[in-house]
Each structure stands twice: as C-alpha cells, then as structure tokens.
C-alpha positions as CSV (number, residue, x, y, z in Angstrom):
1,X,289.3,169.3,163.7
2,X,290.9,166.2,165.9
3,X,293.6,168.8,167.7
4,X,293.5,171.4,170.4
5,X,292.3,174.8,169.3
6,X,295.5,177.2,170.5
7,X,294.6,180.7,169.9
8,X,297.1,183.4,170.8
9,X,297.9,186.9,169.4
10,X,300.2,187.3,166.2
11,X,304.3,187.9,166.4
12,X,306.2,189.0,164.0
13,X,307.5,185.9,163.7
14,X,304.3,184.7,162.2
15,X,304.6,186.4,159.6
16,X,305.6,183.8,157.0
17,X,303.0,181.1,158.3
18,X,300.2,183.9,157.8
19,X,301.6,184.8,154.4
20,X,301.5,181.4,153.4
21,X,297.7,180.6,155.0
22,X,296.5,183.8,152.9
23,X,298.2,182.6,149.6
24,X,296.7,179.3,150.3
25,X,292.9,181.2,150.8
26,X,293.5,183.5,147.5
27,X,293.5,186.4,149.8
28,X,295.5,189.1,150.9
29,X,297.3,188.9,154.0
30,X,296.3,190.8,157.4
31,X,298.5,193.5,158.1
32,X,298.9,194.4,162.0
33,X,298.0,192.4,164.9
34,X,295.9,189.4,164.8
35,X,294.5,186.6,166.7
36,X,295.8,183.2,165.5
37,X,294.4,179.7,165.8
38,X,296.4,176.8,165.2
39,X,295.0,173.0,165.1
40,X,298.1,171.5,166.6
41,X,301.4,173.3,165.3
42,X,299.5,174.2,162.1
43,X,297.6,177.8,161.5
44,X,294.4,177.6,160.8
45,X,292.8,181.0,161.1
46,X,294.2,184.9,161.1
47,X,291.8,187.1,162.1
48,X,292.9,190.8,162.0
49,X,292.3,193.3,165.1
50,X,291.7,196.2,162.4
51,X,288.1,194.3,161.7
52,X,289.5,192.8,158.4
53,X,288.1,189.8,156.9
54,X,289.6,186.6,158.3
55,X,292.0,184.3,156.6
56,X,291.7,180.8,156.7
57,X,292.8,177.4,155.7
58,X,290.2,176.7,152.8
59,X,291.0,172.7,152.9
60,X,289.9,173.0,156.5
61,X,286.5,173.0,158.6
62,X,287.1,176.5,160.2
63,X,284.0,178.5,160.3
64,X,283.7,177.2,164.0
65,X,287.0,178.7,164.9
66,X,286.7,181.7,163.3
67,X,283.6,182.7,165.3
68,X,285.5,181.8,168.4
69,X,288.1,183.7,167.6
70,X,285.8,186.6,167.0
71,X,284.5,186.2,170.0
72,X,287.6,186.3,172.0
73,X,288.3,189.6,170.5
74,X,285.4,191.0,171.2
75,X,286.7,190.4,175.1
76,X,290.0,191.7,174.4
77,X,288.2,194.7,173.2
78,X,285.9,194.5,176.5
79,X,289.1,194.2,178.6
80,X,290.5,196.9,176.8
81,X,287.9,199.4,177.3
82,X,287.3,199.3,180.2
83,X,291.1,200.3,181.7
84,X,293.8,198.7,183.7
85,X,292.6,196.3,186.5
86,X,293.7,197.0,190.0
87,X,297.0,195.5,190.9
88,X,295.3,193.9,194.0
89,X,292.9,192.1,191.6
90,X,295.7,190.0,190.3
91,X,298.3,189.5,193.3
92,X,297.4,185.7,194.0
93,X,296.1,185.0,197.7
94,X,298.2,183.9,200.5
95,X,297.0,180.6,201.8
C-alpha cells in the first residue's frame, strides 16, 4: 500500500462501505463494532470487536494491516480492562 494506514472505530455510517468490502471478499458482513482501516479514503480492512473473522479487500495486500489492526484491539481491550484513568492523568500540564 502507497497511502496512509487510518484506522478508526466503525460508525453507523459505515455501514454501506463495509457491506460493499464484504460482498467484494465473498463474506458475510461484521455485525457490531469494528475497527476500520482505510488506505487513503478507501476501506481496506473490517475487523469485528466480537472476535469475528476479518473482512478485507481481496484485490489488496492486507495481511499486514490486519495484524495491526488486531493488534490495536488487543490494546483497546487492555485499556478497557483495566478501568477509567484518573482525570489528572489526562488534564494537559501548565507550562
């Protein structure tokens, strides 16, 4: 891939891109949240939060991406368990 890797979690309004990415991989689509990563403005991987198997652009060198993606929800999941950081911890310094 020649673009930026964006990844972000999925909206509802992504919900037509994704459809289209899992038609397009001869899969079905995630249901639930996801992780996204688009190569430019263009979707490139799904994977679900459930622990579903990823969807991804077939025509596309993605194996990469979907291990960093993997990744990045394994610290979400991290984050997550281990409770809300203290407010203090993320008021930025005074100078």
């Amino acid at each position: 891939m020649n673009h930026p890797i964006t990844i972000r979690c999925s909206t509802d309004d992504d919900r037509a891109a994704i459809l289209q990415l899992a038609a397009l991989d001869s899969r079905p689509a995630p249901h639930g949240d996801a992780l996204l990563a688009f190569a430019g403005t263009e979707l490139r991987v799904a994977l679900p939060l459930d622990g579903a198997a990823p969807v991804a652009d077939p025509f596309e060198r993605t194996a990469e991406v979907v291990e960093l993606l993997r990744v990045r929800a394994t610290q979400a999941g991290q984050r997550r368990s281990r409770g809300p950081r203290r407010l203090a911890a993320l008021r930025p310094r005074a100078a």
